[in-house]
N, C-alpha and C positions, 0 to 999 in steps of 0.2 A: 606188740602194740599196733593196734590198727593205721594205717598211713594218713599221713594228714593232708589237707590238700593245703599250698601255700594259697596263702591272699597278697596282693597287689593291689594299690593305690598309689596314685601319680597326681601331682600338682606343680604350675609353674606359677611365678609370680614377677614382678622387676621392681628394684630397689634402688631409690636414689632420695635426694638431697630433697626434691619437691613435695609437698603434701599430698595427698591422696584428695580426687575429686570427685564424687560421684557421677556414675553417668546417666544425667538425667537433663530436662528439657534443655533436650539437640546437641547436646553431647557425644563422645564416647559410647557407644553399643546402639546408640537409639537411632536407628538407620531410616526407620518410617519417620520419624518427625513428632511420635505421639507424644510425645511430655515423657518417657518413660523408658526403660528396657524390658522387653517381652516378647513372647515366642512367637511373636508376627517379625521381630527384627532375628532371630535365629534362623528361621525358613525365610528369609529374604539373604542370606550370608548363603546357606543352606544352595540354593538357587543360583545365587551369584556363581560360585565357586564353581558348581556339576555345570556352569554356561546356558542353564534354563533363561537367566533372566539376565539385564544388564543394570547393573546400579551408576548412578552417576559418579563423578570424581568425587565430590563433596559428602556424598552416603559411602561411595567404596572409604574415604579417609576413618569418615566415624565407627565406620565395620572395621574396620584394622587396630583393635583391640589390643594388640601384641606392640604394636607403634613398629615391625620390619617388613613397614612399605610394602607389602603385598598380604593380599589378601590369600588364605585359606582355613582349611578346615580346624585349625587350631584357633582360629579367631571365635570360628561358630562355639568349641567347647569352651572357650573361657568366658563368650557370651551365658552359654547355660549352666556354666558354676556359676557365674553371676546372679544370674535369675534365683538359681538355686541357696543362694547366700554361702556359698560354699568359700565365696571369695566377697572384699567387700570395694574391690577397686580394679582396674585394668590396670596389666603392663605399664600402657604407652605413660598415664598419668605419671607412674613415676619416673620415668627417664630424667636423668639430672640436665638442664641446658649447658654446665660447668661442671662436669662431673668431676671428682677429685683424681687424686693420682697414685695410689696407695694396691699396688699390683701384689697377686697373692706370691709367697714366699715358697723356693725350690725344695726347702730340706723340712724334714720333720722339728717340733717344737719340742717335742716328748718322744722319746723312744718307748716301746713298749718293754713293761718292766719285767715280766713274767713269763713263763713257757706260754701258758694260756692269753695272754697279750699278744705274744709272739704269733701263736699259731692262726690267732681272730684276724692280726695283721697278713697274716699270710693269704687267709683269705678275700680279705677285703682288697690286695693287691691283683690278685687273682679275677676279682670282679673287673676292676681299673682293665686288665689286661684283655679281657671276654668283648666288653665295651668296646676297648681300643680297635679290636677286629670288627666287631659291627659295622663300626663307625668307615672301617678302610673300605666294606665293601661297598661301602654308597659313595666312596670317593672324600670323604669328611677327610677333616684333619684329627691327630690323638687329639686327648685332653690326657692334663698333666694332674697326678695327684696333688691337690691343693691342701696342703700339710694346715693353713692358717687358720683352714674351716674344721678340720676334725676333731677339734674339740666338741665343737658345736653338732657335727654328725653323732658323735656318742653320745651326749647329751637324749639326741633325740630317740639314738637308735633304744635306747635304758625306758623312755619315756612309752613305747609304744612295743614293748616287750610282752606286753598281756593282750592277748583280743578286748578286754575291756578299753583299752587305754590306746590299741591300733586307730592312730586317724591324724589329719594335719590338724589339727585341733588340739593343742597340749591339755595334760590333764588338768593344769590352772584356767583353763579355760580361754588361752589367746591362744593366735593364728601360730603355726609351726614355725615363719620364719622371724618371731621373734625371738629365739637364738642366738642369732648372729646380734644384738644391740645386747640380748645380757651376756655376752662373752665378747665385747670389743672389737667382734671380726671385723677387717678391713673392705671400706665400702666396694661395691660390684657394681657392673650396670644390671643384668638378669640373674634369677633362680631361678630354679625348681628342683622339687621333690620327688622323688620313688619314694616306695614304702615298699617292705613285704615280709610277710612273719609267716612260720613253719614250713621253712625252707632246709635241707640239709646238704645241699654243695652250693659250690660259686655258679655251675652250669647249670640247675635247675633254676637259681631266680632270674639269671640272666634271659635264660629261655623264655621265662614266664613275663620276664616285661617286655621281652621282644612280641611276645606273641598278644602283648594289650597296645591296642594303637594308643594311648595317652603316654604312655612309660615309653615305647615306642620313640614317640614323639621328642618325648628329651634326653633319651640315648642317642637320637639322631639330629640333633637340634643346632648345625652347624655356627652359629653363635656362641655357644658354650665351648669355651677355652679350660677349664677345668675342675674336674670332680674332685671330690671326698667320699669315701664309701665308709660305714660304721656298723660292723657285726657286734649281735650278741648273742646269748642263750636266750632260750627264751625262758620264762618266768614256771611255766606250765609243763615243759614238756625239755627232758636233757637230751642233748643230741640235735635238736631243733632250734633255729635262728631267726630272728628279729632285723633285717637290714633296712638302713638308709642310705639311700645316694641323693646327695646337694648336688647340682651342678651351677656352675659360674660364669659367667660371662662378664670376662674383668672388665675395667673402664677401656683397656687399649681395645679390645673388642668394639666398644661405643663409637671408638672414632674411625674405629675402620669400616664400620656400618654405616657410620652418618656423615 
């Protein structure tokens, strides 16, 4: 069979107790002032960041889209998911002011029940493990497998199992992280998403997000305290896998940040 080549997509988002607000006249993302968010305030982030240009306190704040007190290049891309309706709210919006207190749990909820559970688990531990190393060699700390979400990772990993159905967009047509609200998970302060389908070891997708600076980005995303990783087959093709990685950023995270 001809080899496939895997695909990668990455999305981060932050989840708390507050509404979602747009960002719109003088807001969150709108750094110019224009009534609005668009690619004059991305090439003004853009600029900021590479030291071309200097924005004030008050524009550097509304550019800081992610709400962790500094500004970079991850601000400009969640700017242009924005733009691109890929997302329909910033980070900082949602940060809780009283977040709750409900920390994810150390031990799995479900053992897996089957050889073939067994061995998906094996590798999804495996991915946990690849990370882990990334992560040492930038000086990070682990993340801890977060048993509380993997519901909600198989859930998604099943959902995006076919290239039709690959996307943070479930096939009902909401955002990927509403998941976590139809399976009860315990609130967070951050998330984000990988994706990646026709994949066949832990070491080729791990490579493959290392080598996309979005995926990149939340492998390396010193905030996040702990993942969930959720393998499948894929739908199309046996031997070939469908992964998702959640990553979390508990509340104790929140207060050690703010």
């Amino acid at each position: 069979m001809k080899r496939l080549v895997a695909l990668f997509v990455a999305l981060v988002i932050a989840v708390g107790s507050i509404p979602a607000v747009f960002a719109v006249d003088g807001t969150y993302g709108d750094v110019n002032g224009s009534g609005g968010v668009d690619v004059i305030d991305v090439t003004d982030i853009q600029c900021c960041v590479a030291e071309i240009i200097k924005l004030s306190e008050e524009e550097i704040a509304l550019a800081d889209v992610d709400g962790n007190k500094q500004l970079t290049i991850m601000d400009c891309t969640t700017v242009q998911m924005f733009i691109a309706e890929l997302i329909d709210h910033f980070p900082v919006e949602e940060i809780a002011t009283e977040p709750p207190t409900e920390p994810p749990t150390e031990a799995p909820t479900d053992a897996p029940s089957t050889k073939q559970d067994a061995d998906l688990h094996e590798m999804e531990l495996e991915i946990l493990r690849l990370v882990n190393i990334e992560r040492a060699k930038e000086g990070l700390e682990p993340v801890e497998f977060a048993y509380d979400y993997y519901e909600c990772a198989k859930i998604r990993a099943k959902e995006i199992s076919t290239i039709l159905t690959f996307s943070h967009t479930r096939p009902d047509g909401r955002p990927w992280h509403s998941v976590y609200e139809d399976n009860g998970a315990p609130k967070f302060w951050q998330s984000g998403e990988n994706l990646a389908i026709y994949f066949d070891t832990a070491e080729q997708v791990v490579q493959g997000w290392m080598n996309s600076p979005g995926h990149r980005a939340n492998i390396l995303h010193a905030e996040y305290d702990y993942l969930t990783v959720a393998v499948c087959e894929t739908e199309e093709y046996e031997g070939y896998y469908a992964g998702v990685q959640l990553f979390i950023a508990s509340i104790d995270q929140y207060h050690k940040y703010n």
